[in-house]
Structure formats: C-alpha cells, structure tokens
C-alpha positions in Angstrom: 10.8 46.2 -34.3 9.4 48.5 -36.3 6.9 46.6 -38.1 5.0 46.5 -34.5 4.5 49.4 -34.1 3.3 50.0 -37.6 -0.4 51.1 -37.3 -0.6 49.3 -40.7 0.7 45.9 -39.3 -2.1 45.8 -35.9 -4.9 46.7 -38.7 -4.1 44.0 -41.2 -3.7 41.1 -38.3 -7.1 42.3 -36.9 -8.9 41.9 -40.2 -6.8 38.6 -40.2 -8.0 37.5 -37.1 -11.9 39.0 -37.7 -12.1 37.5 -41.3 -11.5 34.5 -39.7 -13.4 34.3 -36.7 -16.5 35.1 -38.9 -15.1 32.1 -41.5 -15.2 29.7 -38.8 -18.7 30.9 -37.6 -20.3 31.0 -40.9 -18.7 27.5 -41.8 -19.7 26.2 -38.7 -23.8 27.8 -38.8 -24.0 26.0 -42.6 -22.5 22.9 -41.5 -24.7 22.4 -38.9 -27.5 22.9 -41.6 -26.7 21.0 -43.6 -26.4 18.3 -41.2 -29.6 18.8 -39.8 -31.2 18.8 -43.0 -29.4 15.3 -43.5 -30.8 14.0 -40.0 -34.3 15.2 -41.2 -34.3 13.6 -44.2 -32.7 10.5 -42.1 -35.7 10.4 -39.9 -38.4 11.2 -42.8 -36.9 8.0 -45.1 -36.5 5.7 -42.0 -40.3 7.3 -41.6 -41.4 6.2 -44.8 -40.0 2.6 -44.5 -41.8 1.8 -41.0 -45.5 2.9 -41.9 -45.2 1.5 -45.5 -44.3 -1.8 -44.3 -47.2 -1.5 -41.7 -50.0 -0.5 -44.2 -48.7 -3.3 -46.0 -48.8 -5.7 -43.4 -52.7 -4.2 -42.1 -53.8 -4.5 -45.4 -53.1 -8.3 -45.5 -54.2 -8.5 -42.3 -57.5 -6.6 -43.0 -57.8 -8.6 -46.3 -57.2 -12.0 -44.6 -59.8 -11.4 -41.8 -62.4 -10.3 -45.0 -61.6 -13.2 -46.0 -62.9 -15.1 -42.9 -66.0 -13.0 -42.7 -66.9 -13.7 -46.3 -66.5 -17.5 -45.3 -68.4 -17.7 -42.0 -71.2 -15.9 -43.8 -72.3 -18.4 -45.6 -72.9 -20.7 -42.3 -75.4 -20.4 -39.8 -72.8 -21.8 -37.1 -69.4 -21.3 -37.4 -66.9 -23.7 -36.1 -63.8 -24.2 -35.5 -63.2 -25.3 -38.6 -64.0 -22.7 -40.5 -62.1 -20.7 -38.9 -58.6 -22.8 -39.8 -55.3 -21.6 -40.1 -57.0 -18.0 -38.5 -53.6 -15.7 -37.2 -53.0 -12.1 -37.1 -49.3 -11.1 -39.0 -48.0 -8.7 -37.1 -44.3 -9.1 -37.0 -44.0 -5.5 -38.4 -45.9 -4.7 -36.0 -43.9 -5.8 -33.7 -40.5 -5.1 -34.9 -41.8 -1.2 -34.9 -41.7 -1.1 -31.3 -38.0 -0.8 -31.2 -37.8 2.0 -34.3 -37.5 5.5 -33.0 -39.4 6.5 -36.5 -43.0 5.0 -35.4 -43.5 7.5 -32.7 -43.5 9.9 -35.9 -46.3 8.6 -37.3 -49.6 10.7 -37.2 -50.6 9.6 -33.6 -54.4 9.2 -34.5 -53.6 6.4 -37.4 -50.9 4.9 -34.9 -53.6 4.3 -32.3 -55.9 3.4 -34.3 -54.1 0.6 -35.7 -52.6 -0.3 -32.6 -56.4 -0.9 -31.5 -56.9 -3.4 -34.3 -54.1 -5.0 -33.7 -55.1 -5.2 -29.8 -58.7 -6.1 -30.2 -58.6 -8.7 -32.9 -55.0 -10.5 -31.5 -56.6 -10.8 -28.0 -59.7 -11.9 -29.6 -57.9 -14.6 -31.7 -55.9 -15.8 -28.7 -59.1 -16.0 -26.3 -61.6 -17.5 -28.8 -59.8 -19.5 -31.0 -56.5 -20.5 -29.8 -57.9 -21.2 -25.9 -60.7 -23.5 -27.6 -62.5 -22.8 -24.9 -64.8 -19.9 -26.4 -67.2 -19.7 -29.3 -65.9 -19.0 -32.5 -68.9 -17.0 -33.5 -67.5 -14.5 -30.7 -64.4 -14.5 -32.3 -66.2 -13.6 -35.8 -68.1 -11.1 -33.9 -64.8 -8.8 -32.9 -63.3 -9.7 -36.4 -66.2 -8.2 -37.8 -66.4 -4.9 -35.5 -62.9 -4.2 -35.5 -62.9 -4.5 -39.7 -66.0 -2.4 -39.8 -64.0 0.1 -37.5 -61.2 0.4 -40.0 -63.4 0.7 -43.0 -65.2 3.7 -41.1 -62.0 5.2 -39.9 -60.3 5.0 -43.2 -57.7 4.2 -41.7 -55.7 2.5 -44.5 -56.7 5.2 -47.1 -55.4 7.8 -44.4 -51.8 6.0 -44.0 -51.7 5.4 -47.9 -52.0 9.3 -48.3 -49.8 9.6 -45.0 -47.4 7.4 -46.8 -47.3 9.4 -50.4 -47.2 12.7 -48.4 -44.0 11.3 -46.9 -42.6 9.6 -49.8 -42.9 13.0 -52.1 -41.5 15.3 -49.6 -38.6 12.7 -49.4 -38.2 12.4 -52.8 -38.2 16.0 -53.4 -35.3 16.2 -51.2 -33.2 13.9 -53.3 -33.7 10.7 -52.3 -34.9 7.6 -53.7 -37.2 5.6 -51.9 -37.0 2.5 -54.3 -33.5 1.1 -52.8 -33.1 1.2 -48.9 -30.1 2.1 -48.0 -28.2 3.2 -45.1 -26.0 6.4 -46.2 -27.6 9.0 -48.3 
C-alpha cells in the first residue's frame, strides 16, 4: 500500500502510459504513410498499364487507317473494295471503361482520343459496314480525324505522358517490366 502512494510510482506509470500513447500515435501517423504511399504508387502503375496499352493500341489504329489512306490515294474512286477488312481495334479501349486508373489520365489526351475513337468507329459503322453510304465519305472522316491527331500530337503527348509516369514509378521502386499484382 505504500507503493501508491509513492509520488515516484504515479510519475513512472504516467510516463508509462504517455510514452505509449505517443508510440501508438507516431506508429499509427507512419503507417498510414506508408500505406498511402503504397496506394499511390498502386494507382500510378495500374496508371501506367492502361494508357500504355492505349497508345499502343491508337498507334495501330492510327497506322492501319494510314494505311488505307495511302491505298485509296492512288484511285480516283474508292470502293468498297479497297476499303476491305477496314475495323477500328479498340478492345483496350473498351476494357478501360471499367479501370478506375483511366479517369487519371491527362483529361485533354483522354478526350481527344476518345474523339477519334468516336468519329472514325461511327464513321466505319455508317459508311462501310451499313453499305449504304459512299466509301469516299468514309475516307473523308478517316482522313480528318488522322490529320487531327497528327496536329494534336496526341500520340507524341501520351508517349511523353507515358515515360513521365513510368520514371516517377520506377523511381519509387517498382518495375514496370513484369505486371504484377502485389508490390
């Protein structure tokens, strides 16, 4: 009985009890960092992965429709035929729709090639797959829409938008050449 009333007893449980009520908070504030920083670096790789895979996939796309300009060029008429096998790839595209990282693309480059994807798929379905329309027309919105992401350099913005995101990844530890799904 004693010991309680000991001055030196209450002063030693009170640093007791203070030294750990600051442990817990300062262990708590840097595990919430750390997790953070492991959510951001979550969201930045899962980032990287969407617009890479749709530069990839507007580059073929963009290639493959140069391809069908260079070919109607060298007709005075195009036809149907010329214009065989025309399709827009854009199951990326697609697919990114339902990733929570594509709304953190840059929203200018995401518009843009949202536009492209809208103007020459509508035109592709309404002059060439309806049969019912010109395929000159078709060529016509292939062409304007092509010309409009040659002006906007709009792939050379999301290759740089791409290695931006990719370095500040990478300086953070992670490696970008194997997807996987734990860090």
């Amino acid at each position: 009985m004693s010991e309680l009333r000991s001055p030196a007893y209450w002063i030693g449980h009170l640093l007791t009890v203070a030294a750990t009520i600051i442990g817990v908070y300062y262990a708590a504030v840097v595990g919430f960092d750390v997790a953070l920083k492991l959510e951001l670096v979550k969201a930045d790789r899962g980032t990287y992965y969407v617009a890479e895979s749709m530069y990839q996939e507007l580059d073929f796309n963009a290639n493959n429709m140069n391809e069908y300009i260079d070919k109607t060029a060298q007709h005075k008429f195009v036809f149907k035929e010329h214009l065989a096998g025309i399709k827009l790839n854009d199951y990326v595209f697609q697919a990114s729709k339902y990733s929570e990282s594509t709304f953190e693309i840059e929203p200018k480059l995401l518009s843009e090639i949202s536009v492209y994807y809208f103007s020459v798929g509508n035109a592709i379905k309404y002059y060439y797959d309806s049969g019912m329309q010109s395929p000159s027309n078709l060529m016509v919105v292939i062409k304007r829409e092509s010309n409009k992401l040659a002006e906007q350099k709009t792939l050379e913005r999301l290759a740089a938008y791409n290695k931006a995101l990719a370095d500040n990844v990478q300086s953070r530890g992670v490696d970008l050449s194997r997807p996987s799904f734990d860090l």
